[in-house]
BASEZA-896683 format. One line per 2 residues: number of its first residue (from 1); their letters; for each residue x, y, z of N, C-alpha, C. Coordinates in steps of 0.05 Angstrom, whole numbers. Example, Ala and Ser with C-alpha at 12.3 -4.5 7.8 and 13.67 -1.06 7.14 Angstrom:
2
1 = as = 264:-114:156:246:-90:156:264:-66:156  257:-45:142:273:-21:143:258:1:157
***
This chain:
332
1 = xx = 63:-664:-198:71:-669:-226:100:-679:-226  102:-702:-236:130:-714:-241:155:-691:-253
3 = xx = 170:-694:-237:198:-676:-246:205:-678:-272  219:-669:-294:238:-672:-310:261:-666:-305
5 = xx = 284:-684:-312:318:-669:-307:319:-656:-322  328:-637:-306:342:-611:-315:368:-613:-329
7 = xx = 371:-592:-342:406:-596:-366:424:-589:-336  446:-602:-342:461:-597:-320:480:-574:-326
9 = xx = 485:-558:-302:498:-530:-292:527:-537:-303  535:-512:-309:562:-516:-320:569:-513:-284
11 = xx = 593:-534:-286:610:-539:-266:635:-523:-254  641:-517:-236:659:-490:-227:685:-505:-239
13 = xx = 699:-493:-257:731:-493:-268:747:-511:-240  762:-531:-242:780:-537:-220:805:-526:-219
15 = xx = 811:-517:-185:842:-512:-199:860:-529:-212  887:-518:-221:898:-540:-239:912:-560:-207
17 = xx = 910:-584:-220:920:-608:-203:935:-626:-214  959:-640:-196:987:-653:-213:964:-681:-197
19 = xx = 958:-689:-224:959:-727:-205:982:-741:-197  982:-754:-174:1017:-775:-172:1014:-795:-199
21 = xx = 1035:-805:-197:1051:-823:-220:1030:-851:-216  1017:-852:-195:1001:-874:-201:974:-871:-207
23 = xx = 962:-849:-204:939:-834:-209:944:-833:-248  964:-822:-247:965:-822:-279:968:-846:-299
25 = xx = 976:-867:-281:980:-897:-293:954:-900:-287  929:-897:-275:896:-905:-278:893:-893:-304
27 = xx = 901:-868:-301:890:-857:-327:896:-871:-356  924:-875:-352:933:-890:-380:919:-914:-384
29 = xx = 912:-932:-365:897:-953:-367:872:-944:-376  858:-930:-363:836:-912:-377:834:-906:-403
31 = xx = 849:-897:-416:851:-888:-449:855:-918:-459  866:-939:-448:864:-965:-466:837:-974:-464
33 = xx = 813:-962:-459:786:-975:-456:776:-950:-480  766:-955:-501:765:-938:-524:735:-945:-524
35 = xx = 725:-923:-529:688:-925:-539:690:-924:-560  667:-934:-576:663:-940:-602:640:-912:-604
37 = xx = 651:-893:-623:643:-866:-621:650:-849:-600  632:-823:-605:638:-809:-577:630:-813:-546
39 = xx = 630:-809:-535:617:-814:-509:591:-794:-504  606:-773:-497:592:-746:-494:562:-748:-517
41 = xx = 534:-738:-498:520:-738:-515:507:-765:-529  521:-784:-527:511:-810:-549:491:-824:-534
43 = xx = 502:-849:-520:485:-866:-510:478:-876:-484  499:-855:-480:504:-860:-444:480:-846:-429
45 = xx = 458:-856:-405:446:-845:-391:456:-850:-362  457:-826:-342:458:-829:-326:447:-837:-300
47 = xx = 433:-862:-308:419:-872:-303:394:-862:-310  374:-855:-301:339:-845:-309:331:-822:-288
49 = xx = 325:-808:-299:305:-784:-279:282:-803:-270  270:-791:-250:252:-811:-228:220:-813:-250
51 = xx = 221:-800:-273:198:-810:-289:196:-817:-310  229:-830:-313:231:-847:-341:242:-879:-334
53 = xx = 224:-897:-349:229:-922:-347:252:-930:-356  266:-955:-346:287:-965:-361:311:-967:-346
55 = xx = 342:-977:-348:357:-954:-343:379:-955:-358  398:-942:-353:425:-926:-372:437:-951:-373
57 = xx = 452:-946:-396:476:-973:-407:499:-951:-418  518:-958:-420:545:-948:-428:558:-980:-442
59 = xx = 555:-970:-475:567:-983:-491:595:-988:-497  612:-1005:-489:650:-992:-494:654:-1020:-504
61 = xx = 673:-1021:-526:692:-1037:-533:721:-1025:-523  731:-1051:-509:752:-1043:-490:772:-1065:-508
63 = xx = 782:-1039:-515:819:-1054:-532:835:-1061:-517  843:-1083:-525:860:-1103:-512:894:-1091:-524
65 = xx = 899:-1071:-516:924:-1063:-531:939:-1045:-521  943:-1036:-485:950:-1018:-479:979:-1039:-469
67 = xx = 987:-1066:-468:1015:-1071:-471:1019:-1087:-498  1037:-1084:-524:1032:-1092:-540:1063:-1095:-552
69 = xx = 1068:-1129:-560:1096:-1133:-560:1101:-1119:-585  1130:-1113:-598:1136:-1113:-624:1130:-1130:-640
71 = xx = 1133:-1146:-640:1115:-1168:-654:1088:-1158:-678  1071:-1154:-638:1051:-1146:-650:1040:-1129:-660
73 = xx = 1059:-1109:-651:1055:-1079:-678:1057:-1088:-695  1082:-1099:-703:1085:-1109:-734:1058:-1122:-749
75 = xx = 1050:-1135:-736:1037:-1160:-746:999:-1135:-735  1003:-1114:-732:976:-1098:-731:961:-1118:-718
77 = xx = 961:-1124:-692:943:-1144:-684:928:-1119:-659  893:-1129:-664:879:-1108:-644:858:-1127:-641
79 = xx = 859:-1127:-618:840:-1145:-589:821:-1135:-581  792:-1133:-584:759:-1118:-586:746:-1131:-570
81 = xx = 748:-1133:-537:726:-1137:-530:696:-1122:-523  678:-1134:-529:650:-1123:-530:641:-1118:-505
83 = xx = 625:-1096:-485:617:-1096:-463:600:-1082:-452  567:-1089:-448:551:-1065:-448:544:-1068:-423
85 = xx = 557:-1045:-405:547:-1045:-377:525:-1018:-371  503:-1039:-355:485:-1024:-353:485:-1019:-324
87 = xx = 467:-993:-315:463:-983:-286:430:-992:-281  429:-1008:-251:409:-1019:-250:407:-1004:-214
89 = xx = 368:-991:-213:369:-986:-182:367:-1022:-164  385:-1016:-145:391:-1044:-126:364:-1055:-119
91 = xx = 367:-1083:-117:337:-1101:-115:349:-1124:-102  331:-1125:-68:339:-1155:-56:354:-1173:-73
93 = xx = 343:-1188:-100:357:-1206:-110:387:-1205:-120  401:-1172:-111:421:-1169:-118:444:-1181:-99
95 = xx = 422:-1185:-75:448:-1194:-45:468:-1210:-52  468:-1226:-70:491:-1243:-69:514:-1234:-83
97 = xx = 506:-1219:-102:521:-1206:-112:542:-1182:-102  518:-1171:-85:534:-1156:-73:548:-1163:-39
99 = xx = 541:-1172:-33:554:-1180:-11:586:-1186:-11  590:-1206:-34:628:-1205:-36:636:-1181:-38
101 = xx = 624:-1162:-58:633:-1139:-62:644:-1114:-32  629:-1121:-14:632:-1113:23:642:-1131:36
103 = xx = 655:-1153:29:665:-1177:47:688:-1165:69  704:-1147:50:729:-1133:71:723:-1099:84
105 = xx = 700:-1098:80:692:-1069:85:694:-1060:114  708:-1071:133:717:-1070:160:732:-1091:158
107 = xx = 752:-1098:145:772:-1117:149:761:-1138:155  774:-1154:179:765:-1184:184:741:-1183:211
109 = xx = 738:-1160:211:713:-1158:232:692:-1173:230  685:-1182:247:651:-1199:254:638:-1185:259
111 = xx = 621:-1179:242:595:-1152:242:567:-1171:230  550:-1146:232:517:-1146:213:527:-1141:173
113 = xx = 542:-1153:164:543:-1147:133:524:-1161:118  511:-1180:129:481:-1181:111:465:-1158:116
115 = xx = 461:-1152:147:444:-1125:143:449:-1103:131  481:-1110:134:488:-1079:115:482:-1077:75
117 = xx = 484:-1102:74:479:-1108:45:445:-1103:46  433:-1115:68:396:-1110:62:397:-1081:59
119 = xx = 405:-1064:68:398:-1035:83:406:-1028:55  423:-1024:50:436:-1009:22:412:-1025:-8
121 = xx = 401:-1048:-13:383:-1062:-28:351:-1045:-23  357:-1044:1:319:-1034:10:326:-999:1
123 = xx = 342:-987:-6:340:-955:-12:350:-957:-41  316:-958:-55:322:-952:-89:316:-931:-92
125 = xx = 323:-904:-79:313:-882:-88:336:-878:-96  352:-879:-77:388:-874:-85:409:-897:-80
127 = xx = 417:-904:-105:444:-927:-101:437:-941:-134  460:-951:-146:467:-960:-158:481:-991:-158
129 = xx = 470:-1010:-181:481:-1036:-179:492:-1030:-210  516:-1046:-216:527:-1044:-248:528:-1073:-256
131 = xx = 514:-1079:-285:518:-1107:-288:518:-1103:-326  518:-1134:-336:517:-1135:-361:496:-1129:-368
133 = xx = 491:-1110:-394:463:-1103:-411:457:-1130:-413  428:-1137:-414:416:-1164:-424:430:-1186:-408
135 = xx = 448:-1187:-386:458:-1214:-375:452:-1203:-345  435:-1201:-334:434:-1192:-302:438:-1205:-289
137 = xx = 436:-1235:-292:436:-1261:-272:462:-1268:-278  486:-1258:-288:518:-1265:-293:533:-1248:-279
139 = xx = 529:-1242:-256:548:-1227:-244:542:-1196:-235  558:-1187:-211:552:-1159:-213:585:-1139:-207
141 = xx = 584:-1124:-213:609:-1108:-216:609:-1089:-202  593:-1077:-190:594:-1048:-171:576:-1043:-158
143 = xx = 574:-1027:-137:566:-1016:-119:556:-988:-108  535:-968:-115:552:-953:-103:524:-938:-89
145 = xx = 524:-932:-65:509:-907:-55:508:-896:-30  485:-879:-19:496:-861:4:465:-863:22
147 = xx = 482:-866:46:468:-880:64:464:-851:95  451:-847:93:442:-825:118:445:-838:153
149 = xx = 466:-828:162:476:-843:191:459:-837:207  448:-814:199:419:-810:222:405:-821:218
151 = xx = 394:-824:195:364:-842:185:364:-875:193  386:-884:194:396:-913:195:416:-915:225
153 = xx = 403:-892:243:423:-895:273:413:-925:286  399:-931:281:385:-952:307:396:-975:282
155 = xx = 402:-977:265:401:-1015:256:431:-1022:260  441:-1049:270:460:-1054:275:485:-1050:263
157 = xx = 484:-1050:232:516:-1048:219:524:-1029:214  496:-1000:224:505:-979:221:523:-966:248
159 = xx = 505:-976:267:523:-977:291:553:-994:300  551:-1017:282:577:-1021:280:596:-1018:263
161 = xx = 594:-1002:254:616:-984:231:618:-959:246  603:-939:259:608:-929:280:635:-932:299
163 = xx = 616:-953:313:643:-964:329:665:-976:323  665:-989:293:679:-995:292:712:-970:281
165 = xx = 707:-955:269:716:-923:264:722:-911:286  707:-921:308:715:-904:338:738:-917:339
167 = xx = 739:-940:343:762:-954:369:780:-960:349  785:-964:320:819:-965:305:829:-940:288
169 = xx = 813:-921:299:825:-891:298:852:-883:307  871:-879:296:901:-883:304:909:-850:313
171 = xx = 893:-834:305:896:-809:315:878:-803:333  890:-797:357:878:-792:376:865:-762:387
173 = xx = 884:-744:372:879:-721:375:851:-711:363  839:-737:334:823:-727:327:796:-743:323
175 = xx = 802:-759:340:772:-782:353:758:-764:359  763:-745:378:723:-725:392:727:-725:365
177 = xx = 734:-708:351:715:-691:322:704:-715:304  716:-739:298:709:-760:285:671:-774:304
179 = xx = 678:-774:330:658:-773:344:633:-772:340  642:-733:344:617:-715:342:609:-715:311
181 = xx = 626:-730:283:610:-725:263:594:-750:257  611:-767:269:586:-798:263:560:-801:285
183 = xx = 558:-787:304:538:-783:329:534:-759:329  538:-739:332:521:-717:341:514:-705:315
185 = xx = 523:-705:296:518:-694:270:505:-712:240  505:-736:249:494:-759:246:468:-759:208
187 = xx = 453:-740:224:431:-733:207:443:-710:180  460:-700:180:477:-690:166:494:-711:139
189 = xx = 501:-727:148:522:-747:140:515:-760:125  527:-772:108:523:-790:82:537:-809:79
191 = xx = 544:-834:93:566:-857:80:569:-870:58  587:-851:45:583:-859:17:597:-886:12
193 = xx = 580:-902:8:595:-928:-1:601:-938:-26  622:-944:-36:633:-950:-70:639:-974:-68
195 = xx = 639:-994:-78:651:-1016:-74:646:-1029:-104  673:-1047:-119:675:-1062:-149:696:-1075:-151
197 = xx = 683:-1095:-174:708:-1109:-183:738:-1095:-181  755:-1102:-190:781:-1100:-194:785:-1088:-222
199 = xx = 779:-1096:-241:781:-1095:-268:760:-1081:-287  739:-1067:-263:718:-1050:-279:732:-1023:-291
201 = xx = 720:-1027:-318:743:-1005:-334:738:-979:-321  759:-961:-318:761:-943:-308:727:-916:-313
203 = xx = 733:-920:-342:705:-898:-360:683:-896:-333  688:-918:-329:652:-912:-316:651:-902:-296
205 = xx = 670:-891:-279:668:-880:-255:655:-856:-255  664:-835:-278:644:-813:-277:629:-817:-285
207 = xx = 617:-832:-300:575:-828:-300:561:-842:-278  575:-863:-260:574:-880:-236:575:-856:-216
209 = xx = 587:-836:-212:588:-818:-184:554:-802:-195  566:-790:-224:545:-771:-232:515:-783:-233
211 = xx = 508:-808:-233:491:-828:-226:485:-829:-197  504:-820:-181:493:-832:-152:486:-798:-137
213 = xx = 501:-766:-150:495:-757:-137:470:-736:-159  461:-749:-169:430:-738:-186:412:-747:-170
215 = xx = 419:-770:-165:400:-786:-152:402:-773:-124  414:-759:-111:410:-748:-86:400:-729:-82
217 = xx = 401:-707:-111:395:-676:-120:365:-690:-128  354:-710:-133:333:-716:-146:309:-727:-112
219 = xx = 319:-736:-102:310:-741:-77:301:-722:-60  313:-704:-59:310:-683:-40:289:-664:-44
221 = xx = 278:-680:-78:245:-662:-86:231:-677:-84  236:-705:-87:219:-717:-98:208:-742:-82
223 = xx = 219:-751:-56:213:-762:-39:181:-755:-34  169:-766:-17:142:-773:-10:131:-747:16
225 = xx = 155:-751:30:153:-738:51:173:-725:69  165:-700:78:195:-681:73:211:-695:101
227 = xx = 201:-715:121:226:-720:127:252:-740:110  232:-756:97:257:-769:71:267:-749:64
229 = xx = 254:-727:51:273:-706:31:296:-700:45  290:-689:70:315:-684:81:328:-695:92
231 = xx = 328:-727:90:354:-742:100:360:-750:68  359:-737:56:382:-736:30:393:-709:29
233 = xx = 391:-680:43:408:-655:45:428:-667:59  448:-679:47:473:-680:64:481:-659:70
235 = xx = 500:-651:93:533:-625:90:549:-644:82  549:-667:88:580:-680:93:574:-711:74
237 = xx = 591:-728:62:595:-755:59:620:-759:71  609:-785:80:632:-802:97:647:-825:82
239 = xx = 667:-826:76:682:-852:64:698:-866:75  705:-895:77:713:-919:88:723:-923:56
241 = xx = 762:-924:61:771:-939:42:787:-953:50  815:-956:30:837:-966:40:858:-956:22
243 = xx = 882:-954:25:909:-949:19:932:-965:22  954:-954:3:972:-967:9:1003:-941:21
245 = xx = 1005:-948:49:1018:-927:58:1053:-934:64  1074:-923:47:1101:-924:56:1098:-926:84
247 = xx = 1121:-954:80:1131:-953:112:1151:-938:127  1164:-928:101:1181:-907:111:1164:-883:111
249 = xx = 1147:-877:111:1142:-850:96:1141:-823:107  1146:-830:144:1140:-821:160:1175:-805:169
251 = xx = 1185:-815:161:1224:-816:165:1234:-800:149  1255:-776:153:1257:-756:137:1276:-765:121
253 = xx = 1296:-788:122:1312:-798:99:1299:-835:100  1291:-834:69:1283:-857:60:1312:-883:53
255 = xx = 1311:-904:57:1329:-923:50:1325:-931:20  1298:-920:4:1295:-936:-25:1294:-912:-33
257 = xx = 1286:-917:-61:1283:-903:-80:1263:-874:-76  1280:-850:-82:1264:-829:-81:1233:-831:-93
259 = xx = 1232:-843:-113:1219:-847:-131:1193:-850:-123  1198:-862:-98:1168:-879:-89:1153:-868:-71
261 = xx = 1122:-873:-76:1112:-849:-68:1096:-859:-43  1099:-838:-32:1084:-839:2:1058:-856:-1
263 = xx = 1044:-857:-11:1012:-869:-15:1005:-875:-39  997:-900:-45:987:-915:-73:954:-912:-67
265 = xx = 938:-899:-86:913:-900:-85:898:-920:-95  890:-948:-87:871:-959:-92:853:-952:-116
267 = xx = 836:-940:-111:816:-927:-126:827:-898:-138  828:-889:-165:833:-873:-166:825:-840:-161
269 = xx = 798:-844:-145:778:-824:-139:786:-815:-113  805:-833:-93:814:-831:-67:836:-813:-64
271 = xx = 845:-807:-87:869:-784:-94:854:-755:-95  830:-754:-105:811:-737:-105:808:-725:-78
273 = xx = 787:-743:-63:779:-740:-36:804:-730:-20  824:-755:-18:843:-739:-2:858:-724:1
275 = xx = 867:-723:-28:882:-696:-29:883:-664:-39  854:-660:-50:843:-636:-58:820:-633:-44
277 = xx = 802:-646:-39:778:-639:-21:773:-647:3  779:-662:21:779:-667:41:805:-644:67
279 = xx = 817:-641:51:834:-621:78:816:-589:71  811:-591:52:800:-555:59:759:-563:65
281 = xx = 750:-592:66:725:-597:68:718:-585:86  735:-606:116:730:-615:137:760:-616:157
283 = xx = 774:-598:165:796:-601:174:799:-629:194  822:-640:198:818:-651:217:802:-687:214
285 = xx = 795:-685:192:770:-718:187:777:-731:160  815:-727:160:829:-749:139:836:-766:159
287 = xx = 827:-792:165:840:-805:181:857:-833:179  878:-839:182:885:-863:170:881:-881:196
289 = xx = 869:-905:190:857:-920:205:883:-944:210  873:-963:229:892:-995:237:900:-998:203
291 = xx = 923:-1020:212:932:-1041:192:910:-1057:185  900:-1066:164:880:-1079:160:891:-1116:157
293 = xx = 893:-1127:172:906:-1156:183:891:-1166:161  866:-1180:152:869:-1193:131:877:-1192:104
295 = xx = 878:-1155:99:879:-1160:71:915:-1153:74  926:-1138:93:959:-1149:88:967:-1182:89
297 = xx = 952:-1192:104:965:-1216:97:953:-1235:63  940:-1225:48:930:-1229:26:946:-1216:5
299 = xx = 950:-1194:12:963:-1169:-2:981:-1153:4  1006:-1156:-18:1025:-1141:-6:1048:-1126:-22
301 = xx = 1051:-1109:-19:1074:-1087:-37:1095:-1085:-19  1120:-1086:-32:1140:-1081:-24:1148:-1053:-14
303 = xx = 1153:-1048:14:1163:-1021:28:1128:-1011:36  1107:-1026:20:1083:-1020:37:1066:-1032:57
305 = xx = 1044:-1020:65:1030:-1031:84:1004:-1025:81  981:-1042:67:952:-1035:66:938:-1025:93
307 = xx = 929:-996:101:911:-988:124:891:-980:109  868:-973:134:840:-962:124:856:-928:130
309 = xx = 824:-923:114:824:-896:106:793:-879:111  788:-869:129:762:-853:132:771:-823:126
311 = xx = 751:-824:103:758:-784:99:730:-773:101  725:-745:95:707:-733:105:701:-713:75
313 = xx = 676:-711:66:674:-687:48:653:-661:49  656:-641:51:632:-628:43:627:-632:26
315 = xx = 593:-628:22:574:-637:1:575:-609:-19  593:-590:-13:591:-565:-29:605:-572:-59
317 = xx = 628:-587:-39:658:-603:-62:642:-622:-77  618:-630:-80:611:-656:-101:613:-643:-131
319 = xx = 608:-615:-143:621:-617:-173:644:-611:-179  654:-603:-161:680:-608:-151:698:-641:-162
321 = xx = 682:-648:-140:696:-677:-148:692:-684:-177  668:-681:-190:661:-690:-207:677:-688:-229
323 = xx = 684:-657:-229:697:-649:-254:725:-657:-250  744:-660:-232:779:-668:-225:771:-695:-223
325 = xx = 746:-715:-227:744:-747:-233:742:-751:-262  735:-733:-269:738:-731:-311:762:-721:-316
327 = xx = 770:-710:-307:792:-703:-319:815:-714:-317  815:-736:-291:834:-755:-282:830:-777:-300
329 = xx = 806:-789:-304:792:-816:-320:810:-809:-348  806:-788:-357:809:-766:-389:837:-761:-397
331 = xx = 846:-764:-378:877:-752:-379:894:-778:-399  908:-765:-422:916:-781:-434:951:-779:-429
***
């Protein structure tokens, strides 16, 4: 008999947490993306339980007004763009779309990233694509799902993201343990892959995570056959990001401004992982990876330096995350 979702569990209290100064500038950008009504409750689905057709849209008019000259106070001027992004499960015809979206996902490496884009398209049980309600063929904006290292040991781009994580591992002390969790522990593991535009409004990240890990809590019943089920019991997800890391930051007297802070988070969910759940996850499996050579030379901050970033999570920490990713998105 087909499942129904269940009301979701109240979530364990987080401790209290200071976001850095740029974590909280997402946020502020965040509050300039205003829903038209409430959120909570209205129209938002998170995506579909495995026996309802259709899928979730998230309706936002995103105000154009979070820099706004004097002028234009005076003159009450407010800028309403319309924007209904819907959550769609991934489908071959999405490859093109998604493929830019992974273009730098090992830097300038020569790898399998069509296979990796097939592999992630062929698993609609779990993963998410985000695009316009009613415009599907105009673009796609996000990415996101979790890929089982054991289930996917033998196809090539899984093995070369492997290796490639082996050999620009800059800590040496902690390659075996990085090792033993992408190979010997393998069937355990989850690479959680996120990947989006630049400019996707902040809002959607929590019903976008809470979308990808239902869908994993939903799998694990509802698969065909219990070895699928259980290559969705993760312990662990694995993440491949990037950062922006002081070049001084390592030097106990700085030449610039106090002000500036050891690590700019990309994504604002990477403040999450790394610095509340990943050191008490998994000791030992924050790892800051090589200089990433194409996108520094594309991209560049002053006193910084873009590296990769592999962290490690227990799967205990997912409402965890959930709830310190709302409240980060929320924070006004």
């Amino acid at each position: 008999m087909p499942r129904k979702p269940t009301g979701r569990h109240p979530l364990m209290k987080p401790q209290p947490f200071s976001f850095s100064p740029f974590g909280r500038s997402v946020a502020r950008v965040a509050s300039a993306y205003k829903l038209k009504g409430q959120m909570p409750g209205s129209k938002f689905h998170s995506k579909n339980s495995p026996n309802t057709p259709g899928n979730g849209f998230v309706n936002h008019a995103l105000e154009d007004g979070s820099e706004k000259s004097e002028s234009s106070e005076e003159e009450g001027f407010e800028g309403v763009i319309q924007a209904d992004f819907s959550f769609f499960d991934p489908k071959p015809d999405d490859f093109h779309g998604v493929k830019p979206l992974l273009g730098a996902y090992l830097d300038d490496k020569q790898w399998d990233l069509s296979g990796f884009v097939d592999l992630i398209l062929s698993q609609i049980t779990v993963g998410t694509v985000v695009k316009i309600e009613n415009n599907e063929d105009d673009g796609l904006y996000s990415v996101v799902t979790a890929l089982n290292l054991g289930r996917y040991k033998d196809h090539k781009c899984i093995l070369e993201i492997k290796e490639f994580l082996l050999k620009v591992c800059q800590e040496k002390e902690v390659l075996e343990n990085l090792r033993s969790f992408v190979v010997e522990q393998a069937h355990d593991v989850g690479l959680l892959v996120t990947q989006r535009v630049a400019n996707l409004p902040p809002q959607l990240l929590p019903p976008l995570y809470d979308a990808l890990f239902d869908e994993v809590s939903w799998a694990t019943e509802d698969e065909p056959t219990e070895e699928l089920r259980n290559s969705f019991r993760f312990k662990f997800y694995l993440l491949v990001s990037r950062i922006y890391k002081n070049k001084n930051a390592n030097q106990e007297r700085r030449p610039n401004s106090s002000s500036d802070e050891a690590i700019i988070y990309i994504k604002p969910e990477d403040e999450i992982f790394h610095k509340v759940l990943v050191p008490c996850s998994v000791p030992g499996l924050s790892v800051s990876l090589c200089v990433l050579s194409r996108l520094q030379r594309m991209r560049q901050l002053k006193n910084y330096r873009l590296v990769g970033l592999v962290m490690a999570m227990d799967a205990n920490k997912v409402s965890t995350f959930r709830q310190l990713l709302k409240s980060l998105i929320n924070e006004e």
